[in-house]
Every structure is written in C-alpha cells, then in structure tokens.
C-alpha positions as CSV (number, residue, x, y, z in Angstrom):
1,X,0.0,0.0,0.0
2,X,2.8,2.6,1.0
3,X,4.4,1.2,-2.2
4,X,1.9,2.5,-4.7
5,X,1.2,5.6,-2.8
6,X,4.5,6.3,-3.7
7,X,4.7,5.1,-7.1
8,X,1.1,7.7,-7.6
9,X,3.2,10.3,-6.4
10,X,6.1,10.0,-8.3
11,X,3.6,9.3,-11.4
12,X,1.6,12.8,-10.4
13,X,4.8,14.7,-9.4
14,X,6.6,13.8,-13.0
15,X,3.0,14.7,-15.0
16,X,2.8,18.0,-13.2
17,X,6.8,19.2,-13.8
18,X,6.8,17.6,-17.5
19,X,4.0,19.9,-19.4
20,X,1.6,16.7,-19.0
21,X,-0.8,18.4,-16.6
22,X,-3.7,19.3,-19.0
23,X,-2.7,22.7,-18.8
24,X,-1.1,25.2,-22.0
25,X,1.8,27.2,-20.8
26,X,2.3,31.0,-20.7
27,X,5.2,30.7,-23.3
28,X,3.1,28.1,-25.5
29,X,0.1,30.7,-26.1
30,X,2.1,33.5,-26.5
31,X,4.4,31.6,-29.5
32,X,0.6,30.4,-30.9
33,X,-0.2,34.4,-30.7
34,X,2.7,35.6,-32.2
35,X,2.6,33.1,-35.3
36,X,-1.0,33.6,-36.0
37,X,-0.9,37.7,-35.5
38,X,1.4,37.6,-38.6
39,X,-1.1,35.8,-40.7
40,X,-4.5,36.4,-39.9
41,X,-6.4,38.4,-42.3
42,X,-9.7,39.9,-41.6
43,X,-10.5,42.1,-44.5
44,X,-13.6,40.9,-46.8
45,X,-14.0,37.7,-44.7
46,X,-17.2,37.3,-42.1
47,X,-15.7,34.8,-39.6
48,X,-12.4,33.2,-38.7
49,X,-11.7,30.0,-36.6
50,X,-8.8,29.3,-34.7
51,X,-8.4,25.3,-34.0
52,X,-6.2,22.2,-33.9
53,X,-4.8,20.8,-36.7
54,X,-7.2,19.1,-38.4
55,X,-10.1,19.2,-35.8
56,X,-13.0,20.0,-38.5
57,X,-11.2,20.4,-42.3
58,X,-8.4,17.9,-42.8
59,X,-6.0,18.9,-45.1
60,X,-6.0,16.8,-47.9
61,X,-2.6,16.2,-48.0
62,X,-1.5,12.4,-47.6
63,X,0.8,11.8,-44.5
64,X,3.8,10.5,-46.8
65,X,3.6,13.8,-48.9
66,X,3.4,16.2,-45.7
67,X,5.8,14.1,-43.3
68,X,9.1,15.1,-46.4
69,X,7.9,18.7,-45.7
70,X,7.8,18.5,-42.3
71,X,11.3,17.3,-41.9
72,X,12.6,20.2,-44.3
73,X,10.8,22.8,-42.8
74,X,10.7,21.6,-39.5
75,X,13.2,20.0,-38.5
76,X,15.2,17.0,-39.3
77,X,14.1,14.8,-36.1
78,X,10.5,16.2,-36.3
79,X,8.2,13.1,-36.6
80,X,4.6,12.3,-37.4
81,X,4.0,11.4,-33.1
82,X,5.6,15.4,-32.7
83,X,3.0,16.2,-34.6
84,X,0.1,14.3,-33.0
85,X,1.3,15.0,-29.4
86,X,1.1,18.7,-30.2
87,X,-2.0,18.5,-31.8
88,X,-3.7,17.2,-28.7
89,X,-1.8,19.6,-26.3
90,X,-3.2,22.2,-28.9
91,X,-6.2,22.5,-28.0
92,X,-6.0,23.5,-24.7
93,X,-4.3,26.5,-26.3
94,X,-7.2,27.2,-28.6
95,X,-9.3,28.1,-25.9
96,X,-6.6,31.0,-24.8
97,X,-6.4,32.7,-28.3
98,X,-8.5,35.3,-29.2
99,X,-7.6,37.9,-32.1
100,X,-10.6,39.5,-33.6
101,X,-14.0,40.4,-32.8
102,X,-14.6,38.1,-35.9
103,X,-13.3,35.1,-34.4
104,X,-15.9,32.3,-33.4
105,X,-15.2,29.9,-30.2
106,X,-13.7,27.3,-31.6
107,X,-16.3,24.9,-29.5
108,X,-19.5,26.8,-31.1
109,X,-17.9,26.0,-34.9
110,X,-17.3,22.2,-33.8
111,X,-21.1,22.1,-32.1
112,X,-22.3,23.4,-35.5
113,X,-20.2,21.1,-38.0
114,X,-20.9,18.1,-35.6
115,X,-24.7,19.3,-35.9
116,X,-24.5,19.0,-39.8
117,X,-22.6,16.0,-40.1
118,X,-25.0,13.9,-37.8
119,X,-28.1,15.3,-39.3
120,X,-25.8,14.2,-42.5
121,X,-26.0,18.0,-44.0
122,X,-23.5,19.5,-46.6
123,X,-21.1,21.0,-44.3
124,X,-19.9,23.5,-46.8
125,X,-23.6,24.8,-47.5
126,X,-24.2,24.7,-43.4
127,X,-21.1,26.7,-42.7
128,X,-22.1,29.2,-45.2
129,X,-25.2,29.7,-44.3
130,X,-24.6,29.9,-40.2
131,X,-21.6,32.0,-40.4
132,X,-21.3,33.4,-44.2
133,X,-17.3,33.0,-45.4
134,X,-15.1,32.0,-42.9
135,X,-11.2,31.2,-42.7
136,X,-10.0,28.8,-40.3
137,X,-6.1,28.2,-39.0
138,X,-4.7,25.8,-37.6
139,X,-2.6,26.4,-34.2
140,X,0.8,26.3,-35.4
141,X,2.7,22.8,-35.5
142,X,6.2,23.6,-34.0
143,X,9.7,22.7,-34.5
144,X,11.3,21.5,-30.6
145,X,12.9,24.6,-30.7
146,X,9.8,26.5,-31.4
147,X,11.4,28.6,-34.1
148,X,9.7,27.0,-37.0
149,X,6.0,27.1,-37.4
150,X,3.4,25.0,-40.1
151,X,-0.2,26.3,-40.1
152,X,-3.0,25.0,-42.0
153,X,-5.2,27.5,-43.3
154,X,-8.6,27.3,-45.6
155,X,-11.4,29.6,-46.4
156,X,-15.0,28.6,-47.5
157,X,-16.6,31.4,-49.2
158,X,-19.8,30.2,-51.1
159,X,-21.5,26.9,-51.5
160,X,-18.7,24.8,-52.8
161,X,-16.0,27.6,-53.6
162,X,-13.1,27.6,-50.9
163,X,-9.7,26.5,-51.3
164,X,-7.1,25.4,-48.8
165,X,-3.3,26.2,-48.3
166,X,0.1,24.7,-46.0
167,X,2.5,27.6,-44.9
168,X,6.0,27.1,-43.3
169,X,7.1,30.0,-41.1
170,X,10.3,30.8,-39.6
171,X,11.4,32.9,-36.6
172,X,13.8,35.6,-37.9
173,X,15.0,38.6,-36.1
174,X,12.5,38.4,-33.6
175,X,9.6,38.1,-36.8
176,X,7.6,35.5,-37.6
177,X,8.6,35.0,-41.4
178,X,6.7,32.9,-44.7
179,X,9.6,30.5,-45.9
180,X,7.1,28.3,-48.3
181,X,3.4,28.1,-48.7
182,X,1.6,25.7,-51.2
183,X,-2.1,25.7,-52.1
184,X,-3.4,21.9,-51.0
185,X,-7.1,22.8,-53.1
186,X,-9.5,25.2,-54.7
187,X,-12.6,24.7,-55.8
C-alpha cells in the first residue's frame, strides 16, 4: 500500500513538472499568438476559426507527402507522433487565443459542424449559411525549438467555392517570417 502511494506520487509529481498536466503554458500561447498575429487576415472575410490541426477540415494532403515537408521545414528529427502529441496539447491552447471580434469559439464552430454531419447535411452549404465565409487556422505545429512554425489555413466562401493552403514559417530577427506556402485545393 505505501508502495503504490508512492509510485502515484512519483507518477503525479513527474506529470505536473513535465507539461503533462492538461494545462497550456504561458510561453506556448504566446508563440501560438505571435505566429497567427502575422497571418490572420480579416478584411472581406465574415468569420475566422482558430483550432487544432485538423479538428473539423483535414488537409487533404497524404501523410507521406506532408511528413518530407515536415522534416525540411521543421526540422530533421521532427516526426509524425511530434506532430500528434502537439496536436492534442493544442487544443488546450485554442481556448486561450483570441484575435478579432470576428473570431468564433472554436467549440460553437465544432457544435455546428458536428450538428451538420449527424443530421448528415453539406457542411460546406451549413457553414455558409450559419456563419457566411469564414477562414480557419490551424494552431501552429512547431519545430522542438519553437522557431519553426506549419499552419493550416482554408477559407470557404460560397457553396462549394473555398480552397485550402500549407504555410511554413520561420522565426527571424524576432519576426515570424513565410519560408514556403503551397495551395493543397481550390474549388
């Protein structure tokens, strides 16, 4: 008994010093801010979304085309678990980031896309007509020494007319800069 209460001790002590806690960090939101100031565009656009990568528009992308990129821009060592373990630590940032007055929670856009895929509605048509256009980003997927960025962004701006796009940013001189971008789809 004094065995394990130890052992849940040492398990809780490591979770809450190693960023396993549940819990974003002051330095994590403000790097999320600071990537997505530099490319969030509000002009002729109705709504944006800030939310993890891939949570309600996957890129279309296959994993064996992205992962290439991801190394190159990233980082050699970067691999497809970095990428999942940050996606799941990114949405407790989501909840911290606010940039416009245009910006919808990122929990009433889910609640409405979930909505229209149960009741097995176009989402496109769904999201339009809730929200009119709308451009979503992705929190950024960081290098490990948070001074490369990847952001997926799309916009859907009529029934069926929308396009999507990958964007590799690097930290330079204290800016966030665009090293390569590539349109994923249009239609």
């Amino acid at each position: 008994m004094k065995a394990r209460l130890v052992l849940y001790l040492f398990i809780l002590a490591t979770c809450l010093f190693s960023g396993c806690n549940g819990r974003s960090t002051e330095a994590e939101i403000k790097a999320t801010t600071e990537v997505l100031k530099v490319i969030v565009e509000e002009e002729s656009i109705d709504k944006i979304v800030i939310h993890p990568y891939g949570e309600y528009l996957l890129p279309l992308i296959e994993q064996q085309e992205l992962k290439p990129l991801l190394k190159e821009y990233l980082d050699d060592d970067f691999t497809w678990n970095d990428l999942k373990n940050q996606r799941k630590k990114s949405a407790l940032i989501a909840k911290h980031i606010h940039l416009s007055s245009k910006q919808i929670n990122c929990e009433v856009f889910k609640n409405v896309v979930d909505s229209l895929r149960r009741t097995k509605s176009n989402e496109w048509n769904g999201i339009v007509d809730k929200f009119g256009s709308i451009r979503g980003y992705s929190i950024p997927i960081f290098s490990p020494q948070k001074d490369k960025a990847f952001v997926y962004t799309y916009e859907i701006y009529g029934k069926l007319a929308g396009y999507g796009c990958c964007m590799f940013y690097a930290r330079k001189n204290e800016k966030w800069i665009l090293v390569y971008e590539f349109d994923e789809w249009e239609s």
